[in-house]
Every structure is written in C-alpha cells, then in structure tokens.
C-alpha positions as a Python dict, from the first residue, in 0.01 Angstrom:
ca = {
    (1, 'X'): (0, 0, 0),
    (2, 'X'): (138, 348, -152),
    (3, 'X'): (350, 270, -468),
    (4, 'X'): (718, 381, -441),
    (5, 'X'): (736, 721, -620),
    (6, 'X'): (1065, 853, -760),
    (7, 'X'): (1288, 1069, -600),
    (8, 'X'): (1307, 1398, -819),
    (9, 'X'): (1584, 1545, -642),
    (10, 'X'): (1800, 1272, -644),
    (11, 'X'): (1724, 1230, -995),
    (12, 'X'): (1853, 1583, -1101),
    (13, 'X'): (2163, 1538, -881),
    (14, 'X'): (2251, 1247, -1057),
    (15, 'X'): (2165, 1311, -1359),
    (16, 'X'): (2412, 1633, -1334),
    (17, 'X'): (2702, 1434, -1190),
    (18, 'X'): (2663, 1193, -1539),
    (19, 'X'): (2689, 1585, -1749),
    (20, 'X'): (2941, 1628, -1524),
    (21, 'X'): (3157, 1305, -1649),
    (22, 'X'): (2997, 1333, -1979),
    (23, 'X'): (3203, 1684, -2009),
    (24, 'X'): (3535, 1491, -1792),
    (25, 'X'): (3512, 1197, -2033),
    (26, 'X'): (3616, 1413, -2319),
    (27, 'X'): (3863, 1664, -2149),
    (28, 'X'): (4037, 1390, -2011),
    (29, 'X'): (4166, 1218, -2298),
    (30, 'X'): (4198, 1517, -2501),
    (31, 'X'): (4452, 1623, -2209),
    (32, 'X'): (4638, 1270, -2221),
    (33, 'X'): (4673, 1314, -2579),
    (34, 'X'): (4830, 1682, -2593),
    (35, 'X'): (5073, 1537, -2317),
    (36, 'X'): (5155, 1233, -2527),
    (37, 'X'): (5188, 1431, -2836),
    (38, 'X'): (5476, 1706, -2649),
    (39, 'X'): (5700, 1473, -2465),
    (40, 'X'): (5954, 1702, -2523),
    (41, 'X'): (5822, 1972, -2353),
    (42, 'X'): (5952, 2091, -1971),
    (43, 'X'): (5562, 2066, -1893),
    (44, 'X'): (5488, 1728, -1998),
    (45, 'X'): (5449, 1562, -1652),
    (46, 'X'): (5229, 1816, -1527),
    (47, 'X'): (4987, 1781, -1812),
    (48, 'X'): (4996, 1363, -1821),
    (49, 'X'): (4920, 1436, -1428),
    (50, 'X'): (4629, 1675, -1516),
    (51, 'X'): (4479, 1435, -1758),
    (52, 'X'): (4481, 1099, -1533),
    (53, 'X'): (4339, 1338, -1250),
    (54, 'X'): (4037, 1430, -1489),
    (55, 'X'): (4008, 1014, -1653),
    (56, 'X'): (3986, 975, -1307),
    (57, 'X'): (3744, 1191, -1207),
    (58, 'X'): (3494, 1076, -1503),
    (59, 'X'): (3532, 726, -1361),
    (60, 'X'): (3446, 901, -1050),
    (61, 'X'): (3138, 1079, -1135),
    (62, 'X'): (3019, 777, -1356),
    (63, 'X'): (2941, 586, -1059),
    (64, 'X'): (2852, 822, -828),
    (65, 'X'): (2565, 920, -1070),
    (66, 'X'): (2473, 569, -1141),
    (67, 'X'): (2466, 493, -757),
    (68, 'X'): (2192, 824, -725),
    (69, 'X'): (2015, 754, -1010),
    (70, 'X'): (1929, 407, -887),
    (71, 'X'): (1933, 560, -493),
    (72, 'X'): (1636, 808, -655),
    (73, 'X'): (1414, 532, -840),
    (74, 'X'): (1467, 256, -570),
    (75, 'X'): (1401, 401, -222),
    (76, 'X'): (1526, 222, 58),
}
C-alpha cells in the first residue's frame, strides 16, 4: 500500500486564496471604518456597501482555502 502523498497544487491554490483573505481581512474593516467615520458624506452608503462586500469576501476565501488545503493533504 502507497502512502497518500500531498497534493502540491492544491496546496499553493489554497494557500493563495488564505493571502488572498489575509489582504481582504484588513481592507475590509479599514473600509467599514472610513464609512463609519464620514456619515455625513453623499458617499457613505456606497463605501459601507464596499466594505461588507470585501468582510464578506474574506469570510469567503477563508473557507474556501481551508476546504483546499485539507482537499490537498487528504485525498479522496
């Protein structure tokens, strides 16, 4: 019996989408707070929506890089 090897391509794919949210998990907020902090600006909605699209997406890209990483170290 051949032990399971990792997948090294997998790997780097998910390893990039977890940069990826690494890089969203800062922008995001950092957004949310410049919309927070000009309420009383014309643009204010359009930045809060910005920011909760980009939260969003680092929730997003956290667990599709968890689900690879584990896809590439436990074959099916």
């Amino acid at each position: 019996m051949e032990p399971k090897k990792t997948n090294r391509n997998l790997l780097y794919k998910g390893v990039q989408n977890m940069g990826i949210c690494l890089f969203l998990m800062f922008v995001g907020p950092t957004i949310l707070y410049l919309a927070f902090s000009n309420q009383d600006k014309a643009t204010y909605i359009l930045v809060l929506s910005i920011g909760i699209l980009l939260s969003l997406g680092a929730i997003f890209f956290l667990f599709r890089g968890i689900y690879i990483i584990m896809k590439s170290l436990f074959n099916d």
